[in-house]
C-alpha positions as CSV (number, residue, x, y, z in Angstrom):
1,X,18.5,-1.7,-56.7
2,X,17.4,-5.1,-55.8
3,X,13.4,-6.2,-56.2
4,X,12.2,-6.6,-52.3
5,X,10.7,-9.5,-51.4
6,X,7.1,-9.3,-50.2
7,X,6.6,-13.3,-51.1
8,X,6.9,-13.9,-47.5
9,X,4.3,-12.1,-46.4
10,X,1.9,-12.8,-48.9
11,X,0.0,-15.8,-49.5
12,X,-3.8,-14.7,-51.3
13,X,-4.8,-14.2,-54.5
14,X,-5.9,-10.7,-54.0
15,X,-4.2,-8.1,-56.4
16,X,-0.6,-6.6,-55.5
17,X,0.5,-3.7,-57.0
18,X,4.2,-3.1,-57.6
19,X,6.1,-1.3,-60.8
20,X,8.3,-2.8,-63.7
21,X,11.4,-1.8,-63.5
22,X,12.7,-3.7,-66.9
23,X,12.1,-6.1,-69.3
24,X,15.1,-8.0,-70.7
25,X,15.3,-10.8,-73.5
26,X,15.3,-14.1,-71.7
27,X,18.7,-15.5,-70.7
28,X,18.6,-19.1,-71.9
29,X,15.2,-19.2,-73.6
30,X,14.8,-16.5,-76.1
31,X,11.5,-17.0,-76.8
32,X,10.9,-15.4,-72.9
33,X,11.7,-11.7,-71.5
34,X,12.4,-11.5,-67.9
35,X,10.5,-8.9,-66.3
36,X,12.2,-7.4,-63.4
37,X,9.4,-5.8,-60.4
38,X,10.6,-3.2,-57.6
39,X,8.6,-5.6,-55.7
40,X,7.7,-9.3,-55.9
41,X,4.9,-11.7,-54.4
42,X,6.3,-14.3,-56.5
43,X,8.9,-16.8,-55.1
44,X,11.9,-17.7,-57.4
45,X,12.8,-21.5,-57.4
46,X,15.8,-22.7,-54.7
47,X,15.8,-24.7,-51.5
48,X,14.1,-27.8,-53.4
49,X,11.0,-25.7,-54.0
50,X,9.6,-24.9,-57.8
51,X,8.8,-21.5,-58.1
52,X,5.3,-19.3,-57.8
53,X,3.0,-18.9,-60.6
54,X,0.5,-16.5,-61.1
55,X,-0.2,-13.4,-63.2
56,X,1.5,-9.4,-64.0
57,X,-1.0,-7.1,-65.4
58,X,-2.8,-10.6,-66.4
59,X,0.1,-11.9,-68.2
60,X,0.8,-15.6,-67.0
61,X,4.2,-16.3,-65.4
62,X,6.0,-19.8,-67.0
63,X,8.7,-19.4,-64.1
64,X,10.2,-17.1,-61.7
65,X,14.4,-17.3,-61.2
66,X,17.1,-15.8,-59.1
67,X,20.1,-15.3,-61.3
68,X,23.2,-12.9,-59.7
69,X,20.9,-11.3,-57.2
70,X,18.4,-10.5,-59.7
71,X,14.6,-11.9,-59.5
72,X,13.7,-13.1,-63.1
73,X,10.1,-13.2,-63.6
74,X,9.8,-15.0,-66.8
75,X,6.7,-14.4,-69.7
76,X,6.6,-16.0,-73.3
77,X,8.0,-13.3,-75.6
78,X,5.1,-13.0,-77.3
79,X,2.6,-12.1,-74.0
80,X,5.7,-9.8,-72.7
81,X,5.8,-7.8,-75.6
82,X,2.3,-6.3,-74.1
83,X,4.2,-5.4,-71.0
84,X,5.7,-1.9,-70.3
85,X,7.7,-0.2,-67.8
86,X,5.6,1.1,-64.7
87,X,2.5,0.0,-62.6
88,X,2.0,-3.8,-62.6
89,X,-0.7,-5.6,-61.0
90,X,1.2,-9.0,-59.3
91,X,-2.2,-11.5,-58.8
92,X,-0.1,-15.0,-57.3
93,X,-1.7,-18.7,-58.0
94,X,-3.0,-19.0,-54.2
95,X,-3.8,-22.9,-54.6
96,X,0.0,-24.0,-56.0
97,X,1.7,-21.7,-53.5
98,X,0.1,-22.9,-50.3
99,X,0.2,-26.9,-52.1
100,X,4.0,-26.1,-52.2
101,X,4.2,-24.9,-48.7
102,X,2.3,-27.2,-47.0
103,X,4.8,-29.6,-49.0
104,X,8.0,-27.7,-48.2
105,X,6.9,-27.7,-44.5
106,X,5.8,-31.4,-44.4
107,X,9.6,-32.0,-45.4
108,X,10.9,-30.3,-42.5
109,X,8.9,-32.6,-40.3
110,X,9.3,-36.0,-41.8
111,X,13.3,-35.5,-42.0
112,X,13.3,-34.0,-38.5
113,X,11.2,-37.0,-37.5
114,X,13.7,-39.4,-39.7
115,X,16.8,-37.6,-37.6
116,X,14.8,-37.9,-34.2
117,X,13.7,-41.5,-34.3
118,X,16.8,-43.3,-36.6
119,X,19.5,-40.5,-36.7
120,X,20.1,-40.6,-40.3
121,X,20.3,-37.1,-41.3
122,X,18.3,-36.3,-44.9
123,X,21.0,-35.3,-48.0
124,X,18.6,-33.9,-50.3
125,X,15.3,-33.1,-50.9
126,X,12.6,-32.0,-54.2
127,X,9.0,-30.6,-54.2
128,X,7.6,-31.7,-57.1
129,X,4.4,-30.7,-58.7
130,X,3.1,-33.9,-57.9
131,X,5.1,-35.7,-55.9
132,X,7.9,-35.0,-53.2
133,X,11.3,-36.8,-52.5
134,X,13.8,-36.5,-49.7
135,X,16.7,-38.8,-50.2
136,X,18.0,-40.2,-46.5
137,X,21.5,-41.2,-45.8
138,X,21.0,-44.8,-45.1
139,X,21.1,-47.9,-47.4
140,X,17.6,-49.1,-46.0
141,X,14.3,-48.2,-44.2
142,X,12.4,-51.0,-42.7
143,X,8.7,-50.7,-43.6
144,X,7.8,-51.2,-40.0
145,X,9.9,-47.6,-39.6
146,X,8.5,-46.3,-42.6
147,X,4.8,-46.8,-40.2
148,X,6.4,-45.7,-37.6
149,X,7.8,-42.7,-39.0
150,X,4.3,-42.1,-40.4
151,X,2.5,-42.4,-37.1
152,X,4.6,-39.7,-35.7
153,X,4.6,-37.6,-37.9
154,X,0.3,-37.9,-38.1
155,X,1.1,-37.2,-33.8
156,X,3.4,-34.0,-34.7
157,X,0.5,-32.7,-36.9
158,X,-2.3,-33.0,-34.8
159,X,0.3,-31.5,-31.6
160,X,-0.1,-28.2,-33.8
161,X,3.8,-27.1,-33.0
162,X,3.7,-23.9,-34.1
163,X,6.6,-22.7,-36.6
164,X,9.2,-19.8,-36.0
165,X,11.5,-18.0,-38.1
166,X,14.6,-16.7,-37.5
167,X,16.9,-14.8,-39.0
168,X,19.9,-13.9,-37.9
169,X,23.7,-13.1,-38.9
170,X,26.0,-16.3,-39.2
171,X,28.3,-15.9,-35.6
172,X,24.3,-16.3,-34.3
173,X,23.7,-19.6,-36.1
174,X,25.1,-21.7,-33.3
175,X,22.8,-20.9,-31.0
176,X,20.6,-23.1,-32.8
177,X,20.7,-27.2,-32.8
178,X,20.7,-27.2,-36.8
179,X,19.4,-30.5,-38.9
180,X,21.8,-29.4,-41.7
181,X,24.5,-27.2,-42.5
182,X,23.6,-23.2,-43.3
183,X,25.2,-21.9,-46.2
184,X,28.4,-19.9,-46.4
185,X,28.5,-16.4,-47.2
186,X,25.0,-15.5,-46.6
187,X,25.2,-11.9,-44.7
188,X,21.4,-13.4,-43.0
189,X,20.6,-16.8,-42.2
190,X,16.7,-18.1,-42.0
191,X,16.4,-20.6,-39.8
192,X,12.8,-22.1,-39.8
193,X,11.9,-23.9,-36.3
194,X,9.1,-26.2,-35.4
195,X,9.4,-25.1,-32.1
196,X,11.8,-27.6,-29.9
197,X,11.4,-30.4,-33.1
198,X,13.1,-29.4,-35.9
199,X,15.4,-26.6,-36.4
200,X,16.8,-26.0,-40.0
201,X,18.5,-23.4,-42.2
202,X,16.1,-22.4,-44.9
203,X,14.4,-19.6,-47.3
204,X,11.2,-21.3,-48.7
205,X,8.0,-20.8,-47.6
206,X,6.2,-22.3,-44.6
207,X,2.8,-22.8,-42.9
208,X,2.3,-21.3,-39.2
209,X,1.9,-24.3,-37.9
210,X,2.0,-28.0,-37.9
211,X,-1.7,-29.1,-37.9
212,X,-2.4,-26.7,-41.4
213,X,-0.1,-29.6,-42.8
214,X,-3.2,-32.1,-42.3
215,X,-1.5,-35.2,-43.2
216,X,1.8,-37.0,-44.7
217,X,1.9,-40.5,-46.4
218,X,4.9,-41.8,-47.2
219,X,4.3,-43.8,-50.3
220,X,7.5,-45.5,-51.1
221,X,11.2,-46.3,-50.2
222,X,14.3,-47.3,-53.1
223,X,17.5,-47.3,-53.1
224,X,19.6,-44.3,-54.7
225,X,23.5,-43.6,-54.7
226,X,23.7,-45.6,-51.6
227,X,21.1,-44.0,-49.8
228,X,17.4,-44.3,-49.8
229,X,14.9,-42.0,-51.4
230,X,11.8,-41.5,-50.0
231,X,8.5,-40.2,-51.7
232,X,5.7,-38.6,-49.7
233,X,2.8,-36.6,-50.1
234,X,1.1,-33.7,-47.9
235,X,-2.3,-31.8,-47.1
236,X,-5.1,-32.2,-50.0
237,X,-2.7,-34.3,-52.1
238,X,-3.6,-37.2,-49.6
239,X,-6.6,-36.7,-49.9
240,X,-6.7,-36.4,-53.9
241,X,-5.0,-39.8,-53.5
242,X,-7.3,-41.2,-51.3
243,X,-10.1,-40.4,-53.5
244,X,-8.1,-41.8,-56.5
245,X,-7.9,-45.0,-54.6
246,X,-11.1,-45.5,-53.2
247,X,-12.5,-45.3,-56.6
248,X,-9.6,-47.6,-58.3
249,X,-10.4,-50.0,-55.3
250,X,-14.3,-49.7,-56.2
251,X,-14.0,-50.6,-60.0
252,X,-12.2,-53.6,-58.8
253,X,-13.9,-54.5,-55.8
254,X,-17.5,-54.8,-58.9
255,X,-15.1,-56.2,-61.3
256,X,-14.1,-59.2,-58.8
257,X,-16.9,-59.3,-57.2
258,X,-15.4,-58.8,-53.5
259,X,-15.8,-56.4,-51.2
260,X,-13.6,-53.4,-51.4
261,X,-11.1,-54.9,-48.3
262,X,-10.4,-57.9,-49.9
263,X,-9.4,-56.8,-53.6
264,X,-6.0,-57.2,-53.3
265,X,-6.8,-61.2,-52.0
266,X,-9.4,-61.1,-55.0
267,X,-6.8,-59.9,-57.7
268,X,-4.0,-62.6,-56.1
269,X,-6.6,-65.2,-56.8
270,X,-7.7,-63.7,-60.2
271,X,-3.8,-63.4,-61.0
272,X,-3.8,-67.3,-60.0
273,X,-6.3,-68.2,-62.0
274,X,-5.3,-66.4,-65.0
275,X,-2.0,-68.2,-64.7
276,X,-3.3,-71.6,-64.7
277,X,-5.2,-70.4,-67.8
278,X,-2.4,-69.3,-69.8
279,X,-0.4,-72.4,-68.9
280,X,-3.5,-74.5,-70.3
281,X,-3.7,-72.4,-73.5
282,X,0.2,-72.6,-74.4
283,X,-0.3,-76.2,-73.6
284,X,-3.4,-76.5,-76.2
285,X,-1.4,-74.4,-78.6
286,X,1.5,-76.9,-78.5
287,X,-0.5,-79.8,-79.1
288,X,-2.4,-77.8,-81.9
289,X,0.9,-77.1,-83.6
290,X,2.1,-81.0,-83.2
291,X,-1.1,-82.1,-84.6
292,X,-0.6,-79.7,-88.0
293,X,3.2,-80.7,-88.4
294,X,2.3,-84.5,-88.3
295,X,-0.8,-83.6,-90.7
296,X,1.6,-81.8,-92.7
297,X,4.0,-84.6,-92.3
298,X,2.1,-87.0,-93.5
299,X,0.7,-85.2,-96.4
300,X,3.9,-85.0,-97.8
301,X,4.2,-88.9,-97.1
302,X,7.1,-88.8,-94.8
303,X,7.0,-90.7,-91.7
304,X,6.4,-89.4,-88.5
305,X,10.5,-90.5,-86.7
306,X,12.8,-88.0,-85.4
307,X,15.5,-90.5,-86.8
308,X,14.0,-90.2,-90.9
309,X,13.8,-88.1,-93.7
310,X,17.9,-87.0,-93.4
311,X,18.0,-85.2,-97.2
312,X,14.9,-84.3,-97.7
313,X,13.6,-80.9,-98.1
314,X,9.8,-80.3,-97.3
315,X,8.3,-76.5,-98.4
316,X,5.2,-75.6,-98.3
317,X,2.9,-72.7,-97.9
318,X,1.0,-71.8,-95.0
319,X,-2.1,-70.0,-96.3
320,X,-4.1,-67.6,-94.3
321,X,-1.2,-67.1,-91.5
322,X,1.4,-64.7,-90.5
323,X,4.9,-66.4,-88.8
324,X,3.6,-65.9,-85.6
325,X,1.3,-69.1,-86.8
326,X,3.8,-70.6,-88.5
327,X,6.9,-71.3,-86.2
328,X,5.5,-72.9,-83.7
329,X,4.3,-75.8,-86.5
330,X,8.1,-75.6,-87.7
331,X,9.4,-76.2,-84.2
332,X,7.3,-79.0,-83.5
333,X,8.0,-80.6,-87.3
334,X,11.5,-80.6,-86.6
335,X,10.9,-83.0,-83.3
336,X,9.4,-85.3,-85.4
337,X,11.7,-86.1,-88.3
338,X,15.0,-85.1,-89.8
339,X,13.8,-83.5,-93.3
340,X,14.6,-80.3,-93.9
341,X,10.9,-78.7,-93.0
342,X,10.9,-74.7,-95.0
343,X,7.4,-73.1,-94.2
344,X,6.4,-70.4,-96.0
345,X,3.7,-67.4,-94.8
346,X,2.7,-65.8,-97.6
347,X,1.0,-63.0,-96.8
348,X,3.8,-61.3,-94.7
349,X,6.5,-63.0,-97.8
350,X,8.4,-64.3,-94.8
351,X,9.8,-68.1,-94.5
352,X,11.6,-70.1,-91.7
353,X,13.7,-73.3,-92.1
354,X,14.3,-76.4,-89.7
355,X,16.5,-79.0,-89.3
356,X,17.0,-81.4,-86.6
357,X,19.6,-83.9,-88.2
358,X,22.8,-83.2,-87.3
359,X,25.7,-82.3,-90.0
360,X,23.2,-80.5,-92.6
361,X,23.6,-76.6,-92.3
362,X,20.6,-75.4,-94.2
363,X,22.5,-72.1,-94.8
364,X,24.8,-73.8,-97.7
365,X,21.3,-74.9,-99.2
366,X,18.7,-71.9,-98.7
367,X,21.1,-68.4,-98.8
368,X,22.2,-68.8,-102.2
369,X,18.4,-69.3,-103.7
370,X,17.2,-66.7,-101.1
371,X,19.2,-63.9,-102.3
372,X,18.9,-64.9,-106.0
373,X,15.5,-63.8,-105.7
374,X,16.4,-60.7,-103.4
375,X,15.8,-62.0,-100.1
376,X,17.1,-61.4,-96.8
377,X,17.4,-63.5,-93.9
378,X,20.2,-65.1,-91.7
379,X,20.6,-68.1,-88.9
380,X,22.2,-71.2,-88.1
381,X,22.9,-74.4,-89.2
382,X,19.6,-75.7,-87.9
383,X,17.4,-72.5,-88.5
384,X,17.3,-70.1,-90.9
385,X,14.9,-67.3,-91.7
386,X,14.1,-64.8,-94.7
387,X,12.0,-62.5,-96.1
388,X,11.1,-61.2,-99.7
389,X,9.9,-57.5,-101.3
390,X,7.3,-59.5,-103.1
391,X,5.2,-62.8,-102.7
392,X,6.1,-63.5,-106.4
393,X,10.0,-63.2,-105.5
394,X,9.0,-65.9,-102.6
395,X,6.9,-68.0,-104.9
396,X,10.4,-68.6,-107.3
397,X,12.2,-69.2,-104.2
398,X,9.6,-71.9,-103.2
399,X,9.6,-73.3,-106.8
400,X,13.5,-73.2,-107.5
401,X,14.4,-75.2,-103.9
402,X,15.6,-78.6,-104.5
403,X,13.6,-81.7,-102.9
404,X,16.9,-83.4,-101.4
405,X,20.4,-82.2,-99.9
């Protein structure tokens, strides 16, 4: 005996009563039991829309599925081993079904809106919890048809069409200008109209009218699998957007000190600013670290000419400084002469190597050394980098290098 569906025809949170007919060990998650009801409120997941929530005999539903003509109304193992076979008390989450309605009917409108006003028929479609897609089969959607697609849809809503269901036996389905394709060996097909707009094929649940929808934003367009996906949001989740945005807009309207209307000029300009700002510092930063490699240079007595000081090796310590500090001194010491310039940060045991002068490869002079100390590191022939387990193993390293090649 199949579980009759009352889901339909009710929509409040007041208390249903129906019977358990059994409770069986979950199907794919064994830590669940499906309880099975003579009668359900609760909606089972298909048709793009997520399932009902709510409560039997106060235990809290995690999902509700239809698996071979059965309605699974699925409980943590542990909350179901309190349930028994006989009177249940069905109490459904009022708020998330009519959110998913108002959702699930929104859908119907936008893509019968889409089909009226570009004739691209929609392909898909998912309710999420949050946020809704429909997936359209064209390649592109203008913004200026995304705003017009918007503004009649807002003109659908506030027509109040009233919404009809019918359902009738397949050889009846032609009498009906369907959006999509019914499907195939269904002995009843529900066709959902918004009367003489949108006509489709469908079994999830739907307002009465147009105008309890409120409002639809469509909030984005992208490209998918050739086609373009589109993501909206219906009824009170515009306005929990709208609210969400109004107070984003406010923080940054004080922050910038603009009025609201022009914080998205006032975060261009900021954005500007902040630009020219980083420029100036990495130009600051660059002269900072040429200033320490000729210091450094110079302290070593070799001159400052990016054609002396082939053979020599420079190494030195870096005090105080991770590499972060210290490569950008090497990079500039090795546009300034042709030494071999090693700098050493000792407090992360790490070194780096730089040579500008061509036919040296500082690998033939700095692996050998580096691993005899058990180092690691790799590069080039003009770079080379290593690190050590200890700042003692770095220190012999240091000691142990040669001062010419």
């Amino acid at each position: 005996m199949q579980t009759q569906r009352a889901y339909y025809d009710v929509t409040s949170a007041e208390p249903y009563h129906a019977a358990i007919r059994d409770l069986r060990p979950g199907r794919e998650e064994p830590d669940q039991i499906a309880v099975i009801l003579d009668t359900t409120i609760f909606y089972p997941e298909g048709g793009g829309q997520s399932s009902d929530r709510g409560t039997i005999n106060g235990i809290p539903l995690q999902d509700v599925q239809e698996k071979d003509g059965d309605i699974l109304h699925l409980v943590s193992a542990r909350d179901g081993a309190r349930l028994t076979i006989g009177p249940a008390e069905l109490v459904l989450d009022a708020q998330r079904r009519r959110d998913l309605t108002v959702q699930h009917t929104a859908q119907h409108l936008l893509s019968g809106t889409i089909l009226r006003l570009t004739g691209k028929p929609t392909v898909s479609m998912r309710l999420g919890e949050e946020l809704s897609t429909i997936d359209v089969d064209t390649p592109h959607v203008p913004e200026e048809t995304i705003l017009a697609l918007e503004d009649a849809v807002a003109a659908a809503i506030e027509a109040n069409h009233p919404l009809r269901i019918h359902c009738c036996p397949p050889e009846a389905v032609e009498d009906f200008p369907l959006r999509k394709i019914p499907p195939k060996g269904a002995e009843v097909i529900r066709v959902v109209e918004i009367q003489g707009y949108d006509f489709s094929p469908c079994c999830g649940t739907h307002l009465n009218t147009t105008g309890q929808i409120g409002m639809l934003r469509i909030l984005g367009a992208e490209k998918y699998k050739g086609m373009t996906r589109l993501t909206f949001i219906a009824g009170r989740r515009v306005l929990r957007d709208s609210r969400l945005l109004r107070k984003q807009g406010e923080i940054s309207s004080r922050a910038l000190k603009v009025p609201v209307a022009e914080t998205g000029s006032g975060v261009l300009a900021l954005v500007e600013k902040a630009g020219k700002l980083d420029a100036r510092v990495k130009e600051l930063e660059e002269e900072n670290a040429r200033f320490k490699a000729e210091a450094l240079l110079s302290k070593a007595g070799l001159p400052i000419d990016a054609e002396a000081g082939k053979g020599i090796i420079l190494a030195e310590r870096i005090p105080h400084a991770g590499m972060d500090a210290v490569l950008p001194i090497g990079r500039a010491a090795q546009k300034l002469t042709q030494a071999v310039i090693l700098l050493a940060a000792p407090q992360d045991r790490k070194f780096a190597a730089f040579c500008s002068a061509k036919g040296v490869d500082i690998r033939g002079i700095l692996k050998d050394p580096m691993e005899a100390q058990g180092g690691r590191g790799g590069g080039g022939p003009s770079f080379f980098q290593g690190v050590f387990l200890t700042e003692e193993a770095l220190t012999r390293f240091l000691e142990g290098l040669p001062r010419t090649c």
